[in-house]
VEXBADREN-380616 format. One record per residue (C-alpha): x, y, z; residue in three letters; residue number from 0. Coordinates in pm, 1 decimal. Layout:
BEGIN
        xx        yy        zz  code  pos
         X         Y         Z   ALA  NUM
...
REM end
This chain:
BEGIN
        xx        yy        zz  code  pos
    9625.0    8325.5   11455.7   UNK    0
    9787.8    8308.0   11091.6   UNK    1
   10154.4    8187.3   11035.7   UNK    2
   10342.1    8219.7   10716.8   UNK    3
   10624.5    7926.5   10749.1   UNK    4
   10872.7    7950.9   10429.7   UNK    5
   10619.5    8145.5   10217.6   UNK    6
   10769.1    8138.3    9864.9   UNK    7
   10502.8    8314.1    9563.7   UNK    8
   10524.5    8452.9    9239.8   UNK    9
   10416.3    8466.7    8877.6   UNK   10
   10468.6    8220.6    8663.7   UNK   11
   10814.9    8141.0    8669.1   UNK   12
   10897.5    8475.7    8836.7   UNK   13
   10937.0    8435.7    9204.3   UNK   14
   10848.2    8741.2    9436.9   UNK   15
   10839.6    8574.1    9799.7   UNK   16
   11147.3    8392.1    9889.5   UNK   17
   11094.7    8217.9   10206.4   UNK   18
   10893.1    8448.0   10446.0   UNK   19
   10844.8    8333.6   10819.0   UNK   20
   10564.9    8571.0   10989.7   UNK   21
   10313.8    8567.9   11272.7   UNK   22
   10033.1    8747.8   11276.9   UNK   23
    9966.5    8799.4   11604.3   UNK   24
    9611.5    8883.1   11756.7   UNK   25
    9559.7    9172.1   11928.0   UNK   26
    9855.8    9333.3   11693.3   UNK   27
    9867.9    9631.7   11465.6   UNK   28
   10168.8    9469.5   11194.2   UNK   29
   10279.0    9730.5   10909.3   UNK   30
   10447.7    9549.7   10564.7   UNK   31
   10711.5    9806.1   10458.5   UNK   32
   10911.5    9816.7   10162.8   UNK   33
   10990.4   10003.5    9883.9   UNK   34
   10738.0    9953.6    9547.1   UNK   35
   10786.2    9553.9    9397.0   UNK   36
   10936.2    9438.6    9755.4   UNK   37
   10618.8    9163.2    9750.0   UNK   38
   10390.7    9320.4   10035.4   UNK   39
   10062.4    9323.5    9817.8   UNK   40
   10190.6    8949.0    9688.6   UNK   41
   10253.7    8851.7   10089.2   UNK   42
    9877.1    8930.1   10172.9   UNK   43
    9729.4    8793.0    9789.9   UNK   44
    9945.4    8458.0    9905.1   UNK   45
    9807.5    8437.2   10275.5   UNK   46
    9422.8    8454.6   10179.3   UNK   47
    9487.5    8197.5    9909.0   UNK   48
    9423.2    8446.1    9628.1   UNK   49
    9765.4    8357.6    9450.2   UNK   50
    9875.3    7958.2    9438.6   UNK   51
   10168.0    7848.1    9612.9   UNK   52
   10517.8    7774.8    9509.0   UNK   53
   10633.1    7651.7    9874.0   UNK   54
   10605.9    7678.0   10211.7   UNK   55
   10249.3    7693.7   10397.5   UNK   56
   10001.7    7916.7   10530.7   UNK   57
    9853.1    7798.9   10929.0   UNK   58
    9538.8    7949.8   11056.7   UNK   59
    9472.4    7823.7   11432.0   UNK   60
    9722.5    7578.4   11376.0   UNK   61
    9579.0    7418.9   11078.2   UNK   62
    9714.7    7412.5   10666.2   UNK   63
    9453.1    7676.8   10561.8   UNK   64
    9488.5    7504.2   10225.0   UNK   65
    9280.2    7248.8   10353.9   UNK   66
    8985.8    7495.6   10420.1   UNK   67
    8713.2    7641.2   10161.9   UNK   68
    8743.5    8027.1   10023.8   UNK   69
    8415.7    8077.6   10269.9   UNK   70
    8614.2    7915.3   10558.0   UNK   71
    8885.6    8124.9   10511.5   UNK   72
    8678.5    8472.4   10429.9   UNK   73
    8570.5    8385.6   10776.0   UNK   74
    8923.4    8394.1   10948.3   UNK   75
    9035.5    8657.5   10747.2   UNK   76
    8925.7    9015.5   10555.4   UNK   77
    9075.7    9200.9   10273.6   UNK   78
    9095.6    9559.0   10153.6   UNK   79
    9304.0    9534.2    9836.5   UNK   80
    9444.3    9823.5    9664.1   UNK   81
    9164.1    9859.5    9432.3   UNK   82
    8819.9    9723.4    9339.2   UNK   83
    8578.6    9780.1    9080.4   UNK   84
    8306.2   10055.4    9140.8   UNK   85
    7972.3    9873.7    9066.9   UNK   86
    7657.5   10120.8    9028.8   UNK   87
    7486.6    9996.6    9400.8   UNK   88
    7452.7   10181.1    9714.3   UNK   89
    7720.2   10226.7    9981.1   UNK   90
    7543.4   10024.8   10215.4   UNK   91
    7469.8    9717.2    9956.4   UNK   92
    7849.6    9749.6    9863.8   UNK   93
    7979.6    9715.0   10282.3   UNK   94
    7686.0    9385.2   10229.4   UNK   95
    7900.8    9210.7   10064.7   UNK   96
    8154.7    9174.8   10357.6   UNK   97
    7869.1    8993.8   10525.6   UNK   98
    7853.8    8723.0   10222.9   UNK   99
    8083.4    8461.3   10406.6   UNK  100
    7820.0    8431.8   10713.4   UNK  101
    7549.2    8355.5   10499.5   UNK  102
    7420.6    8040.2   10372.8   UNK  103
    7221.9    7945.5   10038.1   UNK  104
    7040.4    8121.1    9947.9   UNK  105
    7188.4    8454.9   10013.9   UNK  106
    6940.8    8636.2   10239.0   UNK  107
    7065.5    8917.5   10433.9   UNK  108
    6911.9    8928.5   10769.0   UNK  109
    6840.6    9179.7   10994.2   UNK  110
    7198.9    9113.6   11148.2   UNK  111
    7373.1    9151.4   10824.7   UNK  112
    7222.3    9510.6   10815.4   UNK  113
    7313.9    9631.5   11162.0   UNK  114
    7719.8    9496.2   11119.4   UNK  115
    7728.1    9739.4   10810.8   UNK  116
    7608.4   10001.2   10962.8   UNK  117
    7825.1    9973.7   11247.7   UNK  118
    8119.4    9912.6   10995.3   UNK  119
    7995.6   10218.2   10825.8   UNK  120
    7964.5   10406.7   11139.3   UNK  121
    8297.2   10271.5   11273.5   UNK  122
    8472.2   10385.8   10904.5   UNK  123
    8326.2   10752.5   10936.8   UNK  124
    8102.1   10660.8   10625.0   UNK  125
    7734.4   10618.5   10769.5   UNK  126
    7630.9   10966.8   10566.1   UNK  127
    7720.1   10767.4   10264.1   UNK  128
    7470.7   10441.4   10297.0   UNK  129
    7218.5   10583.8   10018.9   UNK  130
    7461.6   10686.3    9777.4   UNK  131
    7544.1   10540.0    9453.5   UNK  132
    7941.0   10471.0    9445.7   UNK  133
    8003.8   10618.1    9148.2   UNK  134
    7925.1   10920.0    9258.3   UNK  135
    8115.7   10911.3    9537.6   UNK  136
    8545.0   11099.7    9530.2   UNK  137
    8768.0   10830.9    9548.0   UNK  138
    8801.9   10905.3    9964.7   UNK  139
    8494.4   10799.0   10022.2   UNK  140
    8457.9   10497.2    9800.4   UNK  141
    8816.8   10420.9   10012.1   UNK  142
    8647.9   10460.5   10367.8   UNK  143
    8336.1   10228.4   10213.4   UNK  144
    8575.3    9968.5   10072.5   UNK  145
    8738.1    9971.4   10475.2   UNK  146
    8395.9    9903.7   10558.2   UNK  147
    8295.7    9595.9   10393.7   UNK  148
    8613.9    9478.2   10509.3   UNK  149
    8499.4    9549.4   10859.9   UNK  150
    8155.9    9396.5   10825.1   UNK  151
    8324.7    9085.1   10723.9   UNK  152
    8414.0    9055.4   11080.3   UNK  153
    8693.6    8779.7   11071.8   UNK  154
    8970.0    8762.8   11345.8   UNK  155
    9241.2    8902.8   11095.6   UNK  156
    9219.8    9184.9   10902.3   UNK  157
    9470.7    9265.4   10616.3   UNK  158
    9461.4    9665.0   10504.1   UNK  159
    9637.6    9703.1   10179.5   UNK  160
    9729.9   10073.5   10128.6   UNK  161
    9364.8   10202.5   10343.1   UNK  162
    9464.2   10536.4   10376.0   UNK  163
    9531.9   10577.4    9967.4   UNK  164
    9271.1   10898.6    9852.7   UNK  165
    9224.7   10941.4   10241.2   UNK  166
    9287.2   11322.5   10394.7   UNK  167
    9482.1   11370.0   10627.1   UNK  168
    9242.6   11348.6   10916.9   UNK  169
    9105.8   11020.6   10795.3   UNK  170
    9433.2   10886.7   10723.6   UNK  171
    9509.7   10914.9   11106.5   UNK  172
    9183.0   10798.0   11182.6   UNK  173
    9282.4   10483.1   10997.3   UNK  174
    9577.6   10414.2   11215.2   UNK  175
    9355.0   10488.8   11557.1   UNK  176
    9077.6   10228.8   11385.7   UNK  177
    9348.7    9986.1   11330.6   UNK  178
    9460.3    9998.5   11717.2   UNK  179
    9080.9    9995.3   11841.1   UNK  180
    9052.1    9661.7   11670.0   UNK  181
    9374.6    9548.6   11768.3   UNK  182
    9236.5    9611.4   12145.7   UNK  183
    8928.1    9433.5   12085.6   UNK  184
    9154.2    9112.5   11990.0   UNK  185
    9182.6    9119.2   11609.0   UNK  186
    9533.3    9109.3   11414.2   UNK  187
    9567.2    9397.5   11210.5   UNK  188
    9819.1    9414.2   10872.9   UNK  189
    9833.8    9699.5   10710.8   UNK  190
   10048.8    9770.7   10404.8   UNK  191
   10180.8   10180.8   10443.6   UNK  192
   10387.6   10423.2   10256.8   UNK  193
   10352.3   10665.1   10481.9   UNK  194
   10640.3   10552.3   10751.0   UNK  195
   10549.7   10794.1   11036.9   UNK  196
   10225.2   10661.3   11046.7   UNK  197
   10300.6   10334.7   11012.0   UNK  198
   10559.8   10338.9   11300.0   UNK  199
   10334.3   10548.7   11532.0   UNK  200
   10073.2   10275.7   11444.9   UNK  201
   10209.1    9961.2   11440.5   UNK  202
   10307.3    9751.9   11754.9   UNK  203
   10577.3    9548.2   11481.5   UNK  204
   10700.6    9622.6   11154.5   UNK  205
   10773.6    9401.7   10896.5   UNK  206
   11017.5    9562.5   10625.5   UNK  207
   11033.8    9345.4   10298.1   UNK  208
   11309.8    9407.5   10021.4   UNK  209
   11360.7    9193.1    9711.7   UNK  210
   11130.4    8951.8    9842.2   UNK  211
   11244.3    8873.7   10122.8   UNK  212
   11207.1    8982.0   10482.3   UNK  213
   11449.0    9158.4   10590.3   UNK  214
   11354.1    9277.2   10967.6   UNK  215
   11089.6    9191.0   11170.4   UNK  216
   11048.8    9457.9   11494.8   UNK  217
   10898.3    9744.7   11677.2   UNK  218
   10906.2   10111.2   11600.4   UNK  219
   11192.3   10244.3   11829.0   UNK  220
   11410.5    9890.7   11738.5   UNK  221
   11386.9    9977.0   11407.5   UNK  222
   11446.7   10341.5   11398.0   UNK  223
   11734.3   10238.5   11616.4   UNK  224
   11912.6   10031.7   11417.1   UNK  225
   11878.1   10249.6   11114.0   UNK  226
   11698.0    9950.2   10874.3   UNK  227
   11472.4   10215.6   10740.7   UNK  228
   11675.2   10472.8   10636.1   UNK  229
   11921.5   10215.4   10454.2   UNK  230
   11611.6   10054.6   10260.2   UNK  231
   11423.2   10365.7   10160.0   UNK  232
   11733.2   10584.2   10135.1   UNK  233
   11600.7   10838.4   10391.1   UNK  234
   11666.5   11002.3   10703.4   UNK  235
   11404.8   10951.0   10967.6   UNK  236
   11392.1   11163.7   11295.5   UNK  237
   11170.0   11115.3   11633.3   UNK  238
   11017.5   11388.4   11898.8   UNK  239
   10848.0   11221.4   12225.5   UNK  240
   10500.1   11381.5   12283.0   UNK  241
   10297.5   11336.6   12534.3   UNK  242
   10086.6   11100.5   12338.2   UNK  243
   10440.8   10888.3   12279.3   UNK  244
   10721.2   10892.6   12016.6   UNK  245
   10616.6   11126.9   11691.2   UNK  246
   10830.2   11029.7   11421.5   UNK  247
   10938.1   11216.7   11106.3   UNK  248
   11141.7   11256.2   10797.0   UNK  249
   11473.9   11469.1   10812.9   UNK  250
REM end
């Protein structure tokens, strides 16, 4: 389990993160909300240890993760940032790399490391793609690739910065069902979302950041309840009960 305890971040002098108390529970789909600049991509760069630390402190399992190695830590936790470079190698030897921080020197993949790719591949609806060259690839399928080498990695926690950007809209829903299915299976799943009726038919808690700091932290129906949403994004959101649950939508 990872817990954020007065996480304060930034840039230089420029402070983004003001004080952020969060749990990220296992077996938990948790969506970061918040309009563009609110500090959800700096919240998950501060977590894995990717952006230095102005205050407060990051626990994993109960421990100061600051006192743990990157490899340690790629171990407890995965990353699928917003963008990455497109290098000219296979599909498959891209989802490899999630498999780097199980290996040891020198960097052999085993027959292990191949199966967990495939199955990542498999799991991201990508397995057609092993052979390719990325380039060549539209920038959905490069997306469903980068998701995974995240999933090869494997780790406990699992943070999903914007997956279902350059994702149709059948894959983008397939994203959201993935993210529950490894929620079931024990894992804690972020995921950073524009797209609020996903995110709150996906997400078993919502986090909603503004400003930098956090301003509710609560499930789908509490939220809609209390109207948080609609004051913060300046919308109007509405909600239908199916028979697969509460459908929600914009106004």
């Amino acid at each position: 389990m990872m817990e954020l305890r007065q996480l304060r971040a930034g840039y230089g002098e420029h402070m983004v993160l003001d004080g952020i108390d969060l749990a990220l529970r296992p077996g938990e789909v948790l969506a970061l909300l918040g309009p563009n600049g609110s500090g959800k991509s700096t919240l998950i760069r501060a977590a894995l240890g990717l952006l230095p630390l102005a205050g407060g402190q990051v626990l994993i399992d109960g421990a100061d993760a600051a006192a743990l190695t990157p490899r340690q830590r790629a171990q407890k936790a995965a990353y699928l940032p917003q963008t990455r470079p497109v290098p000219n190698i296979t599909a498959l030897r891209m989802v490899l790399h999630g498999r780097f921080p199980h290996l040891t020197y020198p960097r052999r993949f085993r027959q292990e490391d191949y199966a967990a790719a495939m199955a990542a591949l498999e799991q991201a609806d990508a397995a057609c793609l092993a052979r390719r060259s990325m380039p060549e690839l539209s920038g959905g399928q490069r997306q469903r690739v980068y998701l995974a080498m995240a999933l090869a990695q494997d780790a406990p926690t699992l943070f999903l910065d914007e997956p279902t950007a350059f994702l149709d809209v059948s894959h983008q829903l397939e994203v959201g069902r993935l993210a529950g299915q490894l929620a079931r299976q024990g894992k804690a799943v972020v995921l950073v979302l524009h797209d609020l009726p996903l995110a709150l038919s996906t997400a078993d808690r919502l986090a909603v950041l503004k400003g930098g700091r956090l301003l509710a932290v609560d499930g789908p129906e509490a939220l809609c309840a209390d109207g948080i949403l609609n004051s913060v994004f300046g919308i109007e959101l509405g909600r239908v009960m199916t028979d697969r649950g509460w459908r929600y939508y914009y106004l």
